[in-house]
Backbone as JSON Lines, residues from 0, in Angstrom:
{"i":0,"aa":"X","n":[0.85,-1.17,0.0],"ca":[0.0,0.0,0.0],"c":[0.9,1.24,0.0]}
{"i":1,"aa":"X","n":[0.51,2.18,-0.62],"ca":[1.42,3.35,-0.9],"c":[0.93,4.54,-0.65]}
{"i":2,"aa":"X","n":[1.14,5.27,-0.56],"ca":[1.03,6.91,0.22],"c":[-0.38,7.53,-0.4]}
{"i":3,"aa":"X","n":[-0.31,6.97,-2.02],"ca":[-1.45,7.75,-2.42],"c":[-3.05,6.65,-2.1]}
{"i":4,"aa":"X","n":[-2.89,5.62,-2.36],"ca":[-3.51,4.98,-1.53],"c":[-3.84,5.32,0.19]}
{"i":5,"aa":"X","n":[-3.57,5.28,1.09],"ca":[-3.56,5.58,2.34],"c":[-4.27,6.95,2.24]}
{"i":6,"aa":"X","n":[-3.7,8.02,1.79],"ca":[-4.28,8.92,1.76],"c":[-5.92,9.57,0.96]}
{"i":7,"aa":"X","n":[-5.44,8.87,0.21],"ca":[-6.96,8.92,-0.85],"c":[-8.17,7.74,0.11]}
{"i":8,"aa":"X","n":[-8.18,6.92,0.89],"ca":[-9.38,6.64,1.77],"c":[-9.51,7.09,2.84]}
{"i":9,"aa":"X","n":[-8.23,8.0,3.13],"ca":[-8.76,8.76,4.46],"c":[-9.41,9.83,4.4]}
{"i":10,"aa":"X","n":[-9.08,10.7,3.02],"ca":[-10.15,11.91,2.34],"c":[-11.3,11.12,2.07]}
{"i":11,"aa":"X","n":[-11.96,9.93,1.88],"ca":[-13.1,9.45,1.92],"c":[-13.6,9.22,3.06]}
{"i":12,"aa":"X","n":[-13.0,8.82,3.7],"ca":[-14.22,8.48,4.93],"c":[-13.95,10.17,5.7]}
{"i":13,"aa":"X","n":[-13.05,10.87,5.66],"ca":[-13.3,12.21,6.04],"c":[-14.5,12.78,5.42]}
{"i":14,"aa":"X","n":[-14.85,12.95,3.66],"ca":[-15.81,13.19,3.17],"c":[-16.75,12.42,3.88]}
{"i":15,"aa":"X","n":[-17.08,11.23,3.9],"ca":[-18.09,10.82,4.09],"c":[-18.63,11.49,6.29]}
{"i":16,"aa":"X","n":[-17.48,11.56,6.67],"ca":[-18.33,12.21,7.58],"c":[-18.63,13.87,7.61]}
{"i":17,"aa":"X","n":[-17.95,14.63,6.8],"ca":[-18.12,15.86,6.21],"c":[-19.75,15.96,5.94]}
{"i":18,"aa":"X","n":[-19.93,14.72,5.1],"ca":[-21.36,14.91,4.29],"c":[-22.32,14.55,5.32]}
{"i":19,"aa":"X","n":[-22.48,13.54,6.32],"ca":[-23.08,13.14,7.25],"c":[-23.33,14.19,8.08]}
{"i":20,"aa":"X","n":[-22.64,15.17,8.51],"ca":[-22.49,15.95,9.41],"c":[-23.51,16.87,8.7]}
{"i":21,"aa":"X","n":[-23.1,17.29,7.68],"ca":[-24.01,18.77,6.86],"c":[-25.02,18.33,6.45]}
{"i":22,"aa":"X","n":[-25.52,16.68,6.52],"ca":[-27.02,16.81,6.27],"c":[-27.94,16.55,7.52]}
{"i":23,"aa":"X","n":[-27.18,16.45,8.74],"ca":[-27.44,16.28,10.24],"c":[-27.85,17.78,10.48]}
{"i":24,"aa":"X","n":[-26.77,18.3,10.64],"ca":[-27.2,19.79,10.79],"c":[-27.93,21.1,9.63]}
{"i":25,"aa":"X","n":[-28.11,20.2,8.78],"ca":[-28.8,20.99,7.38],"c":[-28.19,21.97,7.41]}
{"i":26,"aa":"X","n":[-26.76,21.85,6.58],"ca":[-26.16,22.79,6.26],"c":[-25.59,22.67,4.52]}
{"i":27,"aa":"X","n":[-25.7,22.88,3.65],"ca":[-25.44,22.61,2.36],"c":[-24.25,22.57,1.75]}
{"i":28,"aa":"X","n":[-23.57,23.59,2.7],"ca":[-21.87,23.64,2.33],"c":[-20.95,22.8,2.76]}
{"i":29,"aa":"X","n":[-21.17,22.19,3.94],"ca":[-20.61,21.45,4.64],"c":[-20.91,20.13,3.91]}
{"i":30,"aa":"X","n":[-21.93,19.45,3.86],"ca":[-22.18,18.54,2.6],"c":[-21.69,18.51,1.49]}
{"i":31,"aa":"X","n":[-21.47,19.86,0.58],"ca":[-21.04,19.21,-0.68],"c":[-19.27,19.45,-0.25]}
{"i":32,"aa":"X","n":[-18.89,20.1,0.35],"ca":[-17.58,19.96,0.9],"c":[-17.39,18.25,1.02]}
{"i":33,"aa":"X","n":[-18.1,17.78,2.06],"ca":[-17.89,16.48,2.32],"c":[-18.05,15.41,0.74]}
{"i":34,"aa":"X","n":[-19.08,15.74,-0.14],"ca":[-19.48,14.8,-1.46],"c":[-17.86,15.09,-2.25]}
{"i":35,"aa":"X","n":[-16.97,16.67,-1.82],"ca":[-15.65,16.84,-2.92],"c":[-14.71,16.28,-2.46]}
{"i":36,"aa":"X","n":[-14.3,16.06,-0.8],"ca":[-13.32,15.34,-0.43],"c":[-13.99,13.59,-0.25]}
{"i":37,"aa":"X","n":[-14.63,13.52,-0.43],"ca":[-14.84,12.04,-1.28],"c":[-14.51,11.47,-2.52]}
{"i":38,"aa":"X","n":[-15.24,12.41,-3.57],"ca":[-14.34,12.37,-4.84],"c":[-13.29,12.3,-4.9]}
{"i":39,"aa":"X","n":[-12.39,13.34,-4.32],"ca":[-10.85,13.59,-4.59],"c":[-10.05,12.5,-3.84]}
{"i":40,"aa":"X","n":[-10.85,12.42,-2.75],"ca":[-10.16,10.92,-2.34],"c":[-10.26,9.56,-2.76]}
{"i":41,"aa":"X","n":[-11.32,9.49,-3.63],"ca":[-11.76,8.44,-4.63],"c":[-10.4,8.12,-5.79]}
{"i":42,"aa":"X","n":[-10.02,9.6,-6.1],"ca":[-9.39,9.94,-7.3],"c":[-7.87,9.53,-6.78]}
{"i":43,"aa":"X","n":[-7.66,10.18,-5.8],"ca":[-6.26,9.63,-5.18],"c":[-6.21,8.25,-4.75]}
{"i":44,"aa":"X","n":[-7.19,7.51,-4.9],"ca":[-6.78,6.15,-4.4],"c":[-6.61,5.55,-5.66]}
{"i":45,"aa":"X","n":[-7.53,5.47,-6.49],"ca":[-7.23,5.87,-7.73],"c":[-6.08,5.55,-8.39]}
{"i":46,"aa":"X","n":[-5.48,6.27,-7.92],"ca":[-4.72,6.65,-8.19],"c":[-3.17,5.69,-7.97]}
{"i":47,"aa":"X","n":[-3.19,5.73,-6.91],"ca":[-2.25,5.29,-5.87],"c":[-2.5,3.22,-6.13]}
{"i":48,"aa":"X","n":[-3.76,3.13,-6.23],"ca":[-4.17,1.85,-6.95],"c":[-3.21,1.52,-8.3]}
{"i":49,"aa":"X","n":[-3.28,2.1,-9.19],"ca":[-2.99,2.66,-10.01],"c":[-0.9,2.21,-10.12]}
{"i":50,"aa":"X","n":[-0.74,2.77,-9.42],"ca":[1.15,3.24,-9.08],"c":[0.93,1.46,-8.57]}
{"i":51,"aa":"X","n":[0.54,1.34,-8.02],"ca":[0.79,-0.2,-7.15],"c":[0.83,-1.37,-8.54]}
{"i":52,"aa":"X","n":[-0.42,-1.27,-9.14],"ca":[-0.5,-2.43,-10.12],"c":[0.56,-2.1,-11.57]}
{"i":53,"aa":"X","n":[0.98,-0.96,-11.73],"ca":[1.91,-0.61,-12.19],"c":[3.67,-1.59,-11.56]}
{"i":54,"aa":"X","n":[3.96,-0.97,-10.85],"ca":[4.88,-1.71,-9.82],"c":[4.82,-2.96,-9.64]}
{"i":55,"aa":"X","n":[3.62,-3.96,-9.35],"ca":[3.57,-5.22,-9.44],"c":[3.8,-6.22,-10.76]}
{"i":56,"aa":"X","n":[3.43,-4.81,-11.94],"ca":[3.38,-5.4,-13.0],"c":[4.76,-5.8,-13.68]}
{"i":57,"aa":"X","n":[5.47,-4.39,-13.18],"ca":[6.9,-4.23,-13.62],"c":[7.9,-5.47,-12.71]}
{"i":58,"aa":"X","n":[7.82,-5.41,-11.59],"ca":[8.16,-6.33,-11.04],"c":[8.18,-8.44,-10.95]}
{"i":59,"aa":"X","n":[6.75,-8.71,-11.39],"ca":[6.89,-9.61,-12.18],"c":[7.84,-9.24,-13.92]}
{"i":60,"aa":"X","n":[7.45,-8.68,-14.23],"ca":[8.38,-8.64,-16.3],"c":[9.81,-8.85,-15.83]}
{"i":61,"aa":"X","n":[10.08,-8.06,-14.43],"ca":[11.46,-8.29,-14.11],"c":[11.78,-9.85,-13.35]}
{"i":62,"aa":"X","n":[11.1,-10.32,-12.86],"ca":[11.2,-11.72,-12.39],"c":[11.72,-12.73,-13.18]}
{"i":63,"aa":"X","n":[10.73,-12.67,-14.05],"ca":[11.1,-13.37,-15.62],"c":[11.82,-13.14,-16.0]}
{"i":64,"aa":"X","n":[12.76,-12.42,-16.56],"ca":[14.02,-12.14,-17.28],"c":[15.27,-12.72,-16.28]}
């Protein structure tokens, strides 16, 4: 697991209580605040998913040789 991973589900479940919170207290900003650091942490895991299966991939091609 790698940095952008780690970090990209902790901006999700941060969003997700961001959004919980602003529709508790009916507040609208605070909600879609919470729906963007979900996304972006979606995107960074993403991401970071991403760099890993990259790396695993390269790492087997190098096994083989």
């Amino acid at each position: 697991m790698n940095k952008d991973q780690v970090e990209g589900r902790l901006d999700q479940a941060k969003g997700k209580i961001k959004e919980f919170a602003g529709k508790v207290v009916d507040n609208d900003r605070l909600e879609a605040e919470g729906k963007a650091d979900r996304i972006e942490g979606k995107v960074q895991a993403g991401f970071g998913d991403s760099k890993e299966a990259v790396k695993d991939k390269a790492k087997a091609v190098i096994d083989k040789i």
